[in-house]
N, C-alpha and C positions, 0 to 999 in steps of 0.2 A: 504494500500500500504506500503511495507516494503523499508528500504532504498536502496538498493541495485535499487528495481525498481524504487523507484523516481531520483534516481541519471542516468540510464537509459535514463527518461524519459526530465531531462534538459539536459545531455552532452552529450545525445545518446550512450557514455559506460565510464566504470570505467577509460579506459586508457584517453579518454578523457577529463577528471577530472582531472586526473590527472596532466596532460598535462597543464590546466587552470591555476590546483593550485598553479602548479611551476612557471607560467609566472606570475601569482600576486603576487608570492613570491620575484619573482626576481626583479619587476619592485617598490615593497616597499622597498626593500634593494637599489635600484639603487638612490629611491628618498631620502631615509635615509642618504643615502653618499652623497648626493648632500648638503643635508642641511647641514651635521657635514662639511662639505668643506667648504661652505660658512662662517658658523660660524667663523672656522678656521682663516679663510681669513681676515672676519670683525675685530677680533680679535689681527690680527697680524698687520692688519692698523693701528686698533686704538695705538696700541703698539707704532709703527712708529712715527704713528703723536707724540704725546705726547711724544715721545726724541726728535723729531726734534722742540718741540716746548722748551724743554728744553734747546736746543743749542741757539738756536734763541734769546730764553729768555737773554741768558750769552755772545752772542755776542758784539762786537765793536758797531754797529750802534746801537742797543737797549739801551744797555748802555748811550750811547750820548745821545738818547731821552729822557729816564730816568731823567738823570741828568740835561737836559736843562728846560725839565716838571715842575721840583721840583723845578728847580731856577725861574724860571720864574713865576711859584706860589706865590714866596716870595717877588717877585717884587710887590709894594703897585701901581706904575705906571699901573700894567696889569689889575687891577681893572677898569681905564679909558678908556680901549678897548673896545667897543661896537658893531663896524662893519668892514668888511672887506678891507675899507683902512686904517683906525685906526691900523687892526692887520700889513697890510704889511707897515707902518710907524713905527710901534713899532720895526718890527726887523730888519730894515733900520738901526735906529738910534741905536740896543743892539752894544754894543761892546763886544765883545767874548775873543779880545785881551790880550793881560799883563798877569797879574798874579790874574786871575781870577779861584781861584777853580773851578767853577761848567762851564768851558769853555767846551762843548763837543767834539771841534776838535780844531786839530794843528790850528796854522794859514797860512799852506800854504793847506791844508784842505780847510778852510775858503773860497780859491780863486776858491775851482773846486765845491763846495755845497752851496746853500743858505743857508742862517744863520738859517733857519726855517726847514731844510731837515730831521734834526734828530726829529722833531718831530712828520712828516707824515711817518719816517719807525716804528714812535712810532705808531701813531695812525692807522696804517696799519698791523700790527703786533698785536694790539686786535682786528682788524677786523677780520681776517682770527680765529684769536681761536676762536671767536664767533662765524662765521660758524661750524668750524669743531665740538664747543656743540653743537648746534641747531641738527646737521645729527648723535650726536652719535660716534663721529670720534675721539674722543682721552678723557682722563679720567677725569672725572668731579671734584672729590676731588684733584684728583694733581693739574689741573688749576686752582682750586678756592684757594688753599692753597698756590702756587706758585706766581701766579700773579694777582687773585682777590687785597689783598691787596694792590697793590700798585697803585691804581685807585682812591682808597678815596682820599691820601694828593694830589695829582694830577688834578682832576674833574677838576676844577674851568677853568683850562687852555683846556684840552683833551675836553671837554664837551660843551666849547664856540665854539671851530676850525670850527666844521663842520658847526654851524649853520650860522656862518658869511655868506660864499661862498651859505645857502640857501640862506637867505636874499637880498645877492647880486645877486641872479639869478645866479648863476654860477654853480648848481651842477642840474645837467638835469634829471638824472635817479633818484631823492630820495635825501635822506639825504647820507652826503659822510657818509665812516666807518659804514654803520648802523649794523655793526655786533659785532660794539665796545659796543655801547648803550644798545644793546641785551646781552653781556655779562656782562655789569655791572649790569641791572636787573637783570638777573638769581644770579648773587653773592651777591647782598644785601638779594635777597631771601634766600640765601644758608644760608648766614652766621646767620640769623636768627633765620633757621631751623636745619641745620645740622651741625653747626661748634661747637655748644654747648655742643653734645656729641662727636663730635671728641679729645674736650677739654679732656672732660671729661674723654676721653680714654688715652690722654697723660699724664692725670694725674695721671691716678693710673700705666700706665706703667712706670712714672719714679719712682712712691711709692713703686713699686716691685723692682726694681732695686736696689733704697737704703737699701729694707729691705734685698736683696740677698747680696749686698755688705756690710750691716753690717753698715750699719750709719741709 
């Protein structure tokens, strides 16, 4: 049987075939565009996410928690904190007032936020990055190089919060922020694995540099 007549014998004729060949031509191009769309799309998120977590990072309330995290680190009293009336005694009694550098907010701030506020947009604010790693949703070296870091001198405080309110029965659904927890794993991994040649990249891009500028 020659082709002409097998082709015959599945389309019943050439025009036939043809006719097929064009519609699985067109419906691979149609599923083609769908996926580069997609892609597109997922790409232009992640893009998104990751300025917006950039803002985020550099705004007023992050800052505050930042700031109150670190001090309250240094506090040798926080060490005595154990459980969740302990925590809300402790910042009961912080005074924020005077001329305290590491104060996150004004004092007329003070009268519309609990003294504690700035540090749940903190610990709310690695929860959501930590989701948006886990789905893929914004860039992994920019969030582990932007704000991994700042979790190590931090822990002690950010790492106690949630588990108090377990303890206490108070957190129904899980562990609160559990997408903070999940991003601190992922970046102790990171930095282990992949921050050593990032180093290692910065370091000969600043080695070219000097040698192009001649020092």
């Amino acid at each position: 049987m020659n082709i002409p007549e097998l082709i015959n014998q599945i389309f019943g004729s050439p025009q036939n075939a043809i006719a097929i060949l064009v519609s699985v031509v067109s419906v691979l191009v149609a599923i083609g565009t769908v996926i580069f769309t997609l892609r597109d799309s997922q790409s232009g998120r992640k893009n998104t996410n990751t300025w917006e977590i950039y803002q985020a990072w550099n705004s007023n309330e992050i800052r505050e928690g930042r700031s109150l995290a670190r001090a309250v680190s240094k506090d040798p009293n926080w060490a005595a904190v154990k459980t969740l009336d302990q925590y809300y005694a402790y910042f009961t009694a912080l005074d924020l007032t005077g001329a305290n550098p590491n104060a996150p907010v004004s004092a007329n701030a003070q009268t519309e936020r609990a003294k504690d506020q700035p540090l749940h947009d903190l610990l709310s604010f690695y929860h959501q990055v930590g989701l948006l790693l886990e789905q893929d949703q914004v860039e992994k070296d920019f969030a582990m190089l932007l704000i991994g870091p700042s979790l190590d001198p931090r822990w002690s405080v950010l790492g106690a919060i949630p588990q108090f309110f377990v303890d206490a029965k108070q957190a129904d659904d899980g562990i609160p922020y559990g997408g903070m927890f999940r991003f601190y794993d992922d970046y102790l991994k990171w930095k282990r694995s992949r921050l050593t040649g990032l180093n290692k990249q910065f370091v000969a891009a600043q080695a070219s540099i000097m040698k192009q500028r001649g020092r």
